[in-house]
C-alpha positions, 0 to 999 in steps of 0.5 A, a space after each residue: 522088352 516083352 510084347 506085353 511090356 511094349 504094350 503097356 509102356 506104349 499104352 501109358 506114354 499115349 495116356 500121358 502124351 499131351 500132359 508131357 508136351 505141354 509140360 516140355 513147351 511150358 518149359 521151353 516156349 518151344 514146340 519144336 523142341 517140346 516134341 523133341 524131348 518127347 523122342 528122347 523120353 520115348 527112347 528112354 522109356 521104352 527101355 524101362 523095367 515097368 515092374 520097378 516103376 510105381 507110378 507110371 505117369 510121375 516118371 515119365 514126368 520126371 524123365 521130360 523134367 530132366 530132359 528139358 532142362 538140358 535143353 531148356 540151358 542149350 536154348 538160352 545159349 542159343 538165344 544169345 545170338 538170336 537176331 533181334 527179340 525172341 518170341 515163343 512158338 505160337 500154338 493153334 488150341 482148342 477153344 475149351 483150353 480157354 475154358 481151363 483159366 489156369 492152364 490156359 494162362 499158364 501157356 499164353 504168349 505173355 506168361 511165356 515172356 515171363 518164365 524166360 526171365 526165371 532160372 531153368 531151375 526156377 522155371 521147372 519148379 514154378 511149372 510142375 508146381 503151380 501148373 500141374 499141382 506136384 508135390 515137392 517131393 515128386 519135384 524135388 526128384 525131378 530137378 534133382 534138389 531136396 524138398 526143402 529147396 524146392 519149397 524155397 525154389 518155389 516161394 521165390 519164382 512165385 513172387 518172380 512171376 507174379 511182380 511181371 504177369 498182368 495186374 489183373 485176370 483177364 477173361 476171354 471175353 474181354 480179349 475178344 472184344 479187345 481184339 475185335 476193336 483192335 483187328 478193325 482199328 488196323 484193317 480201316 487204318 483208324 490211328 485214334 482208335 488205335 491209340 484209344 486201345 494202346 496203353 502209353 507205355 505199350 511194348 511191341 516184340 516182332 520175331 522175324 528171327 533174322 529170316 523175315 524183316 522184323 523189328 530188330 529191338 522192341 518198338 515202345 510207345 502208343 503213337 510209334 507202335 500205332 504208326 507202326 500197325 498202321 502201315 498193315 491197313 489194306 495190305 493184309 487180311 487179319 482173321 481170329 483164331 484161339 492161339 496158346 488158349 487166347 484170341 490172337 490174329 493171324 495175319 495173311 499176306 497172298 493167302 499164306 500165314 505172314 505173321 501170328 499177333 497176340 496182345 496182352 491187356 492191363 487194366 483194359 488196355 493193350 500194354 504188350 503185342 507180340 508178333 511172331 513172323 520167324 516161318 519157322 515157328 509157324 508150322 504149329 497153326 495148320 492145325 489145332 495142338 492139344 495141351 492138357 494138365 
């Protein structure tokens, strides 16, 4: 490749970086893996005749596609023998990712949860189509189907995910107030107001990934799940923070990052904690990861 060549190839990957990254982890949940699939695309990219590529950014994507539904199938196998729930590696954003409703929606903890019970097929389409607005025909060389597949691919996911996502939107602000009563609920140990935010039907997921102690299936019900939170009073300081475009916690043991909370709401009450305590997924909250559509 010519020097000009490298230069252009490297000039449009850095423009379209961010936009790949997140199209990788919304398929993954991973980010670890997200930025794997982006060496693999670099690789290949920097190989590319760039005279033959019309449309630098739809190839690229098409490229992290294919890459990350190999993947994508690789980790499902992989999941299969993961110690107790699996959660997805949480991401410290920006504020205004949250300005951005969609795309914040797209990468929250919850909406995550729900692209893991799609098909890699079905999870790759609903992503390129309903996050990032391709067209079928771009998607359809992206996965490798016809166009009119695709169409179908995607009237099916879309129903997939909106029977599981939460009934209602719910703004920022109101998961900060949520949250806010929640975070004090737990630091005084006050079990009625914390039952007074929980749900009755309220699931909680920790991911300990069989490294750290973590609940090894899912903890169900307002009072066992309140008596659970409870325990973390006075033996933890718990700090806001906007993890995958929503308030979450972070909660601290001796100073260092113990455990990251983030909730999901219905109808104004918390009916889903997700509590990822695996070390190994919490390298991502040092510092503030950019996702773009």
């Amino acid at each position: 490749m010519s020097a000009r060549n490298a230069d252009t190839a490297t000039e449009a990957f850095v423009t379209h970086r961010n936009l790949l990254f997140t199209v990788a982890y919304e398929m993954l949940g991973s980010a670890a893996d997200a930025e794997d699939i982006l060496q693999e695309t670099w690789l290949r990219w920097s190989s590319v005749d760039l005279g033959a590529v019309r449309d630098h950014r739809a190839f690229l994507v098409r490229v992290v596609t294919r890459q990350a539904l190999t993947r994508l199938r690789t980790l499902r196998r992989r999941k299969e023998s993961y110690v107790g729930p699996w959660l997805p590696e949480p991401l410290l954003t920006a504020p205004d990712v949250a300005e951005d409703v969609e795309l914040a929606d797209s990468v929250s903890m919850a909406m995550l949860l729900v692209l893991e019970t799609l098909q890699p097929t079905e999870r790759a389409v609903f992503v390129l189509r309903e996050v990032f607005g391709l067209d079928y025909d771009e998607i359809a060389e992206a996965v490798g189907k016809t166009p009119v597949t695709v169409r179908q691919i995607a009237h099916r996911a879309r129903g997939h995910v909106a029977a599981r996502r939460p009934r209602a939107a719910v703004s920022a602000e109101q998961t900060r107030q949520a949250l806010g009563a929640f975070q004090h609920a737990v630091e005084t140990g006050d079990l009625h107001g914390l039952l007074d935010l929980l749900a009755p039907d309220v699931v909680l997921l920790t991911d300990g990934g069989g490294v750290v102690r973590a609940a090894l299936a899912p903890v169900e019900g307002a009072q066992t799940v309140a008596a659970v939170l409870s325990r973390i009073a006075g033996a933890a300081s718990l700090r806001p923070a906007q993890v995958n475009g929503h308030p979450a916690l972070i909660v601290q043991l001796g100073g260092e990052i113990d455990t990251v909370l983030a909730i999901r709401l219905d109808d104004g009450l918390i009916s889903g904690l997700y509590a990822v305590r695996n070390p190994g997924k919490l390298s991502r909250l040092e510092h503030e990861t950019v996702v773009s559509r």
